[in-house]
ROVOGU-81085 format. One record per atom (N, C-alpha, C, O): atom name; x, y, z; residue number from 0. Coordinates in steps of 0.1 Angstrom, whole numbers. Example, Ala and Ser with C-alpha at 12.3 -4.5 7.8 and 13.67 -1.06 7.14 Angstrom:
BEGIN
@a N	X 132	Y -57	Z 78	k 0
@a CA	X 123	Y -45	Z 78	k 0
@a C	X 132	Y -33	Z 78	k 0
@a O	X 142	Y -33	Z 85	k 0
@a N	X 128	Y -22	Z 71	k 1
@a CA	X 137	Y -11	Z 71	k 1
@a C	X 129	Y 0	Z 79	k 1
@a O	X 134	Y 11	Z 80	k 1
//
This chain:
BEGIN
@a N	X 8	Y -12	Z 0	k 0
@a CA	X 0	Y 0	Z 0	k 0
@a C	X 9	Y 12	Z 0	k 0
@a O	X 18	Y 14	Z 8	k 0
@a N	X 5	Y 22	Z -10	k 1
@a CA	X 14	Y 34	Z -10	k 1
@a C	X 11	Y 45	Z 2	k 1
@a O	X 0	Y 48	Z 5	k 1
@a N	X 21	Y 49	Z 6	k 2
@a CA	X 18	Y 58	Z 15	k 2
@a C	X 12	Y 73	Z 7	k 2
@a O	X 16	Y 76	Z -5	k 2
@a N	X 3	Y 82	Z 14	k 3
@a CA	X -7	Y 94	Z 14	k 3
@a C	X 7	Y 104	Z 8	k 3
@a O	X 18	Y 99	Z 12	k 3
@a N	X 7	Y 109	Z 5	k 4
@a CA	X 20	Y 122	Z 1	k 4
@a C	X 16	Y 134	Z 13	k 4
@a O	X 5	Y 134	Z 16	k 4
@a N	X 20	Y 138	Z 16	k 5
@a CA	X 14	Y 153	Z 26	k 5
@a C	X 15	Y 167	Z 20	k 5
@a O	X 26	Y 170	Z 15	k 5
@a N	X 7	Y 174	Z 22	k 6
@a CA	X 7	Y 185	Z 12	k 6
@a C	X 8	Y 199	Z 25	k 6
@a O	X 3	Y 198	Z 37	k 6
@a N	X 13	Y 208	Z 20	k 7
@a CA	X 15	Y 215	Z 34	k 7
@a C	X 5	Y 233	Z 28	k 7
@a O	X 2	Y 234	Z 16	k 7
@a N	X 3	Y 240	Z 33	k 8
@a CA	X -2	Y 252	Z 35	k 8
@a C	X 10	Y 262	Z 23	k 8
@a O	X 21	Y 259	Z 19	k 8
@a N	X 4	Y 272	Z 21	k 9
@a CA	X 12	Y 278	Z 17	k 9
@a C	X 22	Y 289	Z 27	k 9
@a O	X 34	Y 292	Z 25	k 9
@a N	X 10	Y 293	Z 38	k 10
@a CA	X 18	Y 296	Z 52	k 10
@a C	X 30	Y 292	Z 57	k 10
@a O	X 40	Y 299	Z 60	k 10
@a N	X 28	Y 278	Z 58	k 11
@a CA	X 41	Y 269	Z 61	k 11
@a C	X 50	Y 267	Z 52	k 11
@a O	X 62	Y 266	Z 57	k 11
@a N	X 48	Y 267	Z 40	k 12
@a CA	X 61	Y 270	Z 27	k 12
@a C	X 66	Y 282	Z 32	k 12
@a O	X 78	Y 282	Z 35	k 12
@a N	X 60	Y 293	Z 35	k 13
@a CA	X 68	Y 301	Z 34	k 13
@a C	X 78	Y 308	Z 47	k 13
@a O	X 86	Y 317	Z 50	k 13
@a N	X 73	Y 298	Z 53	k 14
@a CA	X 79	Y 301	Z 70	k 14
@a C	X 87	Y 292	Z 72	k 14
@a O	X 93	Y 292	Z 83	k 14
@a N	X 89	Y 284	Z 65	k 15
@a CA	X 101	Y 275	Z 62	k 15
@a C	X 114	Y 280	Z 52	k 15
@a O	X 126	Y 279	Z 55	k 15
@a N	X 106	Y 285	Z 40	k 16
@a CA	X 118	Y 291	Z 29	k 16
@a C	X 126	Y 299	Z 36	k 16
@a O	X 138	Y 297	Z 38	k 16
@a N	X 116	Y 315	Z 41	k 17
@a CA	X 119	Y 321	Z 50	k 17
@a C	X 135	Y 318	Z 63	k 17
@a O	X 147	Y 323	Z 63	k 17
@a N	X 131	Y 311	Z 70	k 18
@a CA	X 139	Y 301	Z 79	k 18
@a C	X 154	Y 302	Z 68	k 18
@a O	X 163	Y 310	Z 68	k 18
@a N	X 151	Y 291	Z 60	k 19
@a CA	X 160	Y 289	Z 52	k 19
@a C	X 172	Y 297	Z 41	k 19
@a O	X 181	Y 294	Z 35	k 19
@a N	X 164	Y 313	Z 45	k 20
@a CA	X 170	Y 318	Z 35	k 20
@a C	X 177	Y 330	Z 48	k 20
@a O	X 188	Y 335	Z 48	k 20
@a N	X 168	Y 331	Z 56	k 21
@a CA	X 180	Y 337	Z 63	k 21
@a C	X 191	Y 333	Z 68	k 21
@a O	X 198	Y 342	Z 73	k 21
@a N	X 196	Y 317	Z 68	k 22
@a CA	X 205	Y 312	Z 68	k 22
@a C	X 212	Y 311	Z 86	k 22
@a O	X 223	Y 308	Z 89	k 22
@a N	X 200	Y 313	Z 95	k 23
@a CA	X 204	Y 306	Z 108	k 23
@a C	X 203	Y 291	Z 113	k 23
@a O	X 203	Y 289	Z 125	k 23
@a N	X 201	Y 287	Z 108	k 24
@a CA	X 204	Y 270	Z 103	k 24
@a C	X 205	Y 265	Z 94	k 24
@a O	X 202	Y 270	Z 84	k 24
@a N	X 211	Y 252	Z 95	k 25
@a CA	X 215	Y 246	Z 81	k 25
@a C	X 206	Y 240	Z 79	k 25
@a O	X 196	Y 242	Z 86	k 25
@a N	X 202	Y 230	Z 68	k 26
@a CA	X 191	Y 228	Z 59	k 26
@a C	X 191	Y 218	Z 69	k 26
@a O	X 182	Y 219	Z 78	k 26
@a N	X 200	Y 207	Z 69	k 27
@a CA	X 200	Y 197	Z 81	k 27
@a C	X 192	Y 199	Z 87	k 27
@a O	X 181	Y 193	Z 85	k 27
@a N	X 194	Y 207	Z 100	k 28
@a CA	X 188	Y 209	Z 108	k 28
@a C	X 169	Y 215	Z 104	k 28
@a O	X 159	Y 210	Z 109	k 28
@a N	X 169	Y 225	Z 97	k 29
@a CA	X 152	Y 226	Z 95	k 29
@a C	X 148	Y 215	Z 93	k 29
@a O	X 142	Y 211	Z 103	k 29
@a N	X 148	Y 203	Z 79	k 30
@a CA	X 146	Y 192	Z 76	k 30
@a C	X 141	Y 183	Z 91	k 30
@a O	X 131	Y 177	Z 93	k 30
@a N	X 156	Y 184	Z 100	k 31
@a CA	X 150	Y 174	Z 110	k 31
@a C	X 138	Y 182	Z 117	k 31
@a O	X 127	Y 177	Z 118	k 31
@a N	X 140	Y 198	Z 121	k 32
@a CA	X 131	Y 202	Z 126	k 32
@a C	X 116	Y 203	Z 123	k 32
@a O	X 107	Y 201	Z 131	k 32
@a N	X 112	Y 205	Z 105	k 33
@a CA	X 101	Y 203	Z 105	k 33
@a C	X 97	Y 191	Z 97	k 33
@a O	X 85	Y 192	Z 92	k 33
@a N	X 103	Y 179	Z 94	k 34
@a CA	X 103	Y 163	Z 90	k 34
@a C	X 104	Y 168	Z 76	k 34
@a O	X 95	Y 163	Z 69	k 34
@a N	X 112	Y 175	Z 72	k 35
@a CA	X 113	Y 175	Z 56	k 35
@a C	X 123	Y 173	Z 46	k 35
@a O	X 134	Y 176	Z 49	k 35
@a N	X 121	Y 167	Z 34	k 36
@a CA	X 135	Y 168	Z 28	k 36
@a C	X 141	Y 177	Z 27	k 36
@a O	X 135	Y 187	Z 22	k 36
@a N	X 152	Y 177	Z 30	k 37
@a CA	X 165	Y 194	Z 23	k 37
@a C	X 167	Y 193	Z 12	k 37
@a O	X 175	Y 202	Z 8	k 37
@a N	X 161	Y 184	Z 3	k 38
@a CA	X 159	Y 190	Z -11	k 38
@a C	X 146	Y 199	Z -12	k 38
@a O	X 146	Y 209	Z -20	k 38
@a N	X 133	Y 197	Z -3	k 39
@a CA	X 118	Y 202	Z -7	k 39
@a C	X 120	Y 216	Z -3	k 39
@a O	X 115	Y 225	Z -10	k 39
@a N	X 132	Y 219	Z 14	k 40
@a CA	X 133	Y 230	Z 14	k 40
@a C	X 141	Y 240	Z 5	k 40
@a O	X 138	Y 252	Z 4	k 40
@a N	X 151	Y 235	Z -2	k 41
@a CA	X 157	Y 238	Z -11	k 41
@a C	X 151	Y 244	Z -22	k 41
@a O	X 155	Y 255	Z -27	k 41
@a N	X 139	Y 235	Z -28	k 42
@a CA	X 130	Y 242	Z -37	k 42
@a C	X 121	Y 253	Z -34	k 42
@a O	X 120	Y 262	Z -43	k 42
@a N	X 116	Y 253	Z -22	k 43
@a CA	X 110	Y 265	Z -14	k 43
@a C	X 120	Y 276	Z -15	k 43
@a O	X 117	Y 287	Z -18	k 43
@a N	X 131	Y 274	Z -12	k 44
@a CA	X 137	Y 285	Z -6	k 44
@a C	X 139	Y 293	Z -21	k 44
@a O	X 135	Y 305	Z -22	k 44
@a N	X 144	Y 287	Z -33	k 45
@a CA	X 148	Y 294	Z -42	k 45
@a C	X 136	Y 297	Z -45	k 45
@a O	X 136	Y 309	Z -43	k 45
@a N	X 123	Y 292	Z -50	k 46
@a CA	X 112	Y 300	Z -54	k 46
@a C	X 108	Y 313	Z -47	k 46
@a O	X 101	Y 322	Z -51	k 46
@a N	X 114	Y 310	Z -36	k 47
@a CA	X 105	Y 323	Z -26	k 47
@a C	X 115	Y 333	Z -34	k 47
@a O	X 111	Y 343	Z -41	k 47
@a N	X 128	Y 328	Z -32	k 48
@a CA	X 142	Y 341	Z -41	k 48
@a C	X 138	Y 345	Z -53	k 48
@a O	X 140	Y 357	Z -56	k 48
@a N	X 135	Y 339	Z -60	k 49
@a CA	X 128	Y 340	Z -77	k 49
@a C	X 120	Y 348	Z -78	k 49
@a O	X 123	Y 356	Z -86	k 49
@a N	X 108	Y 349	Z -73	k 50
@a CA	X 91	Y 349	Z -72	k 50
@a C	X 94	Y 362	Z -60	k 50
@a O	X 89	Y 372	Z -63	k 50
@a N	X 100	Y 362	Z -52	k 51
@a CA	X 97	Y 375	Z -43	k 51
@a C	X 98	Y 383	Z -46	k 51
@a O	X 97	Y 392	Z -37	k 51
@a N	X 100	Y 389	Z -61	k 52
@a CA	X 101	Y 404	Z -64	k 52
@a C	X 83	Y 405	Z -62	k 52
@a O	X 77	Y 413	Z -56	k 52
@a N	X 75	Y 391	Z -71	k 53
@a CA	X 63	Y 395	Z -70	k 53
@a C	X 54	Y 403	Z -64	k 53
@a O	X 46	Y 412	Z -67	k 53
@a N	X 59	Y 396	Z -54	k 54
@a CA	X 55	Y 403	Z -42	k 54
@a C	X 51	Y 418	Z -40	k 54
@a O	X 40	Y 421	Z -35	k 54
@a N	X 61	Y 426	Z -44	k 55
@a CA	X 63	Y 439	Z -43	k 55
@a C	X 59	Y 447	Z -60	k 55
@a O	X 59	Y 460	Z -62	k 55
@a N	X 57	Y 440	Z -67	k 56
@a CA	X 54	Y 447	Z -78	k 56
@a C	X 42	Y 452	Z -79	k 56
@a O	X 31	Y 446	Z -77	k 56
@a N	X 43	Y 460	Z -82	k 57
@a CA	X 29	Y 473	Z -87	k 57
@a C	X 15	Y 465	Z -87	k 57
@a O	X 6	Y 465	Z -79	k 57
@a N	X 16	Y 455	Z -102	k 58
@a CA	X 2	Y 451	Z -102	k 58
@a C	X 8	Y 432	Z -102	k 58
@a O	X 12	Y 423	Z -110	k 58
@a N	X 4	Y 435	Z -88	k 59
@a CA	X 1	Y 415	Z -83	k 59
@a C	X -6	Y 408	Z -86	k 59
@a O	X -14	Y 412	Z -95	k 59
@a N	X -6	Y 396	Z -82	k 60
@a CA	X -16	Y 389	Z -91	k 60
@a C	X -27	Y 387	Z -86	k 60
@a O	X -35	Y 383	Z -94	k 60
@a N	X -32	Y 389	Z -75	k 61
@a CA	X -45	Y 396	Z -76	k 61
@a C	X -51	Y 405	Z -84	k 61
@a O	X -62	Y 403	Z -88	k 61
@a N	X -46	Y 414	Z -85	k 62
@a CA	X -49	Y 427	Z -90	k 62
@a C	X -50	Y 424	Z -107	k 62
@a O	X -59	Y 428	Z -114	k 62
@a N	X -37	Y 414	Z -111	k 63
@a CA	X -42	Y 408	Z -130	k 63
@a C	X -52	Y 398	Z -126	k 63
@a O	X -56	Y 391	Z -136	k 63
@a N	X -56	Y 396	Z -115	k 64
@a CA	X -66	Y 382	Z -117	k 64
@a C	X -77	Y 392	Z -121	k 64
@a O	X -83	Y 390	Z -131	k 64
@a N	X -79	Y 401	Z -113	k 65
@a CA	X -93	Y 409	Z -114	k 65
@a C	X -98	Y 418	Z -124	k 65
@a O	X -110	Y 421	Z -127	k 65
@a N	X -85	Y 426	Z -132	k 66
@a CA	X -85	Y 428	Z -143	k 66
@a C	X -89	Y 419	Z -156	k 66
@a O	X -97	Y 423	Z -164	k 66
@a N	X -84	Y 407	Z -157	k 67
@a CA	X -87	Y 398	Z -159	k 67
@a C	X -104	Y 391	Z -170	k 67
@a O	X -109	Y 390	Z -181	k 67
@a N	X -105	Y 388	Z -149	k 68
@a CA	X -122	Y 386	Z -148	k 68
@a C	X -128	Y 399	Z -151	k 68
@a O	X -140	Y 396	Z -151	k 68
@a N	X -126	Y 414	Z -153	k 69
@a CA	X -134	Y 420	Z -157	k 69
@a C	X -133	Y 422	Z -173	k 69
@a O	X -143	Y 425	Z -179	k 69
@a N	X -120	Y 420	Z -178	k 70
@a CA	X -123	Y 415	Z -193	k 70
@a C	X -130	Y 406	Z -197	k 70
@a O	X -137	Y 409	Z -206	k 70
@a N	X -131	Y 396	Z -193	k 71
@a CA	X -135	Y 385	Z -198	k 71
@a C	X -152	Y 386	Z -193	k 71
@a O	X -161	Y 381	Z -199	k 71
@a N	X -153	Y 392	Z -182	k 72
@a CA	X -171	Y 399	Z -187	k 72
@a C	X -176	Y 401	Z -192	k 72
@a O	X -187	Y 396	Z -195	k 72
@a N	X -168	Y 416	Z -198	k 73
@a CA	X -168	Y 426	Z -211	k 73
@a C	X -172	Y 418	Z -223	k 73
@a O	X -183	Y 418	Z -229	k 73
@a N	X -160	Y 409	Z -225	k 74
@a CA	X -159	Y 400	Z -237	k 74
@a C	X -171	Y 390	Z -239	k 74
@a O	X -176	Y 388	Z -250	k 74
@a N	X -175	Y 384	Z -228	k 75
@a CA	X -195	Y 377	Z -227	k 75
@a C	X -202	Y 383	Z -230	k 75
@a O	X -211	Y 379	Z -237	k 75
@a N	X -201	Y 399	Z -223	k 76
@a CA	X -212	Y 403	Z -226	k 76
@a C	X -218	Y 411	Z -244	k 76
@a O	X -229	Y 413	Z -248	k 76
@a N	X -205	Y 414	Z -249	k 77
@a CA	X -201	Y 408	Z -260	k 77
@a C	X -206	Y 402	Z -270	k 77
@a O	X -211	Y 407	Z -280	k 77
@a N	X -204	Y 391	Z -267	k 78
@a CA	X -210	Y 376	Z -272	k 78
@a C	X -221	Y 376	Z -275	k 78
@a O	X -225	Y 373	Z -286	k 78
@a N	X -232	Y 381	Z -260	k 79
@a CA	X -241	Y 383	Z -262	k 79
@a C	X -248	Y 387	Z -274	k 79
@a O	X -254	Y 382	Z -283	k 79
@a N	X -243	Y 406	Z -268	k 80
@a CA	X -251	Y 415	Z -278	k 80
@a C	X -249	Y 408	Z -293	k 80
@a O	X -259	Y 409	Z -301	k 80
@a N	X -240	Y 403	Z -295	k 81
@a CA	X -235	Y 396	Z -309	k 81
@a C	X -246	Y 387	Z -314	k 81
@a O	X -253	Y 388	Z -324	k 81
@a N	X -244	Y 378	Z -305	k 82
@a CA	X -258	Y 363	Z -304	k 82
@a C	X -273	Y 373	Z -309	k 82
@a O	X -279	Y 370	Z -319	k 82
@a N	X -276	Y 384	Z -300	k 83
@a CA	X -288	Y 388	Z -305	k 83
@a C	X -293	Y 394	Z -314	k 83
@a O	X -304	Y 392	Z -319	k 83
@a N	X -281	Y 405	Z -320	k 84
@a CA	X -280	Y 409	Z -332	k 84
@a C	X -284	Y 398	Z -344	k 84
@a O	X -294	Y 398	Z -351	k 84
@a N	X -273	Y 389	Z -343	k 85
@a CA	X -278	Y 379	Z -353	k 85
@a C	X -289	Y 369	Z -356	k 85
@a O	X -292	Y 362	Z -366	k 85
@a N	X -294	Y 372	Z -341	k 86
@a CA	X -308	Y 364	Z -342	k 86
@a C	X -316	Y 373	Z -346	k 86
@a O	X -326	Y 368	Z -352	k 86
@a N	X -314	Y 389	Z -345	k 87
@a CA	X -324	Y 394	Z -351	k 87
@a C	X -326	Y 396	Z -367	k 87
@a O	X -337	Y 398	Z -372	k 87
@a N	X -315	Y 395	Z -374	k 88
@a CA	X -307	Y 396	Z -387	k 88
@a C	X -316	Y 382	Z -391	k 88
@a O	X -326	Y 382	Z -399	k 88
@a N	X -310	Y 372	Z -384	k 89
@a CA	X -316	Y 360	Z -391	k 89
@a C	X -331	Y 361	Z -393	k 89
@a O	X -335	Y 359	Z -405	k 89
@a N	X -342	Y 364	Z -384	k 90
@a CA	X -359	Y 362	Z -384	k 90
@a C	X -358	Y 377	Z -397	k 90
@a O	X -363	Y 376	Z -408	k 90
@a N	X -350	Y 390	Z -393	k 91
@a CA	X -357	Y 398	Z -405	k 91
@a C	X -355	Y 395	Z -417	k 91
@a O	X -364	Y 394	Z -426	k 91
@a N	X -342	Y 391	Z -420	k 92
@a CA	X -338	Y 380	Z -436	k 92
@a C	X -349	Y 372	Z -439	k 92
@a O	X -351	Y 371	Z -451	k 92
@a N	X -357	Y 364	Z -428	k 93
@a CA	X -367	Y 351	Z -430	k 93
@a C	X -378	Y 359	Z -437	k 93
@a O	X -382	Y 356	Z -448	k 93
@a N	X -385	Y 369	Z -430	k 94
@a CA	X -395	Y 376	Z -437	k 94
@a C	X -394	Y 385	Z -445	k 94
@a O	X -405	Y 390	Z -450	k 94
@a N	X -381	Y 392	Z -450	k 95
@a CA	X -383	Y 392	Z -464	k 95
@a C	X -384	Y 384	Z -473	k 95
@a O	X -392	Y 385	Z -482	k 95
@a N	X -375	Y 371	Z -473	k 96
@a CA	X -372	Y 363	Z -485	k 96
@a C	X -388	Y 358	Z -488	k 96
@a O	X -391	Y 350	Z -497	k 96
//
């Protein structure tokens, strides 16, 4: 029987990478401390290094998520008026022909 994999919070990634990047212990040691591989923290740590400008930039990704979702409104609603248009086009075409 395979064992369950464990999935952790994103809280906990980052209070770990964190840990890790300020460099008052060795990977060693966090690993034993929070039961993890020092490769998993390893991957945490450099994403947080990569990815943390994110953080700080102007428009986050909330902020393109919601931009986003209000295009893609726009663009339905769109669709719509399009859809109706053409249904109207189509019935006036029927009763002229």
């Amino acid at each position: 029987m395979s064992k369950k994999r464990r999935q952790y919070n994103a809280a906990f990634k980052f209070k770990v990478a964190l840990e890790a990047a300020k460099g008052n212990n060795t990977l060693s040691e966090l690993a034993q401390q929070y039961q993890l591989h020092p490769n998993q923290i390893s991957k945490w740590k450099r994403r947080l290094l990569d990815d943390g400008e994110e953080l700080f930039n102007r428009h986050s990704q909330s902020e393109r998520l919601r931009e986003q979702e209000a295009e893609q409104a726009e663009l339905y609603e769109q669709i719509g008026r399009l859809k109706m248009e053409l249904e109207w086009l189509k019935k006036k075409s029927a009763h002229i022909n």
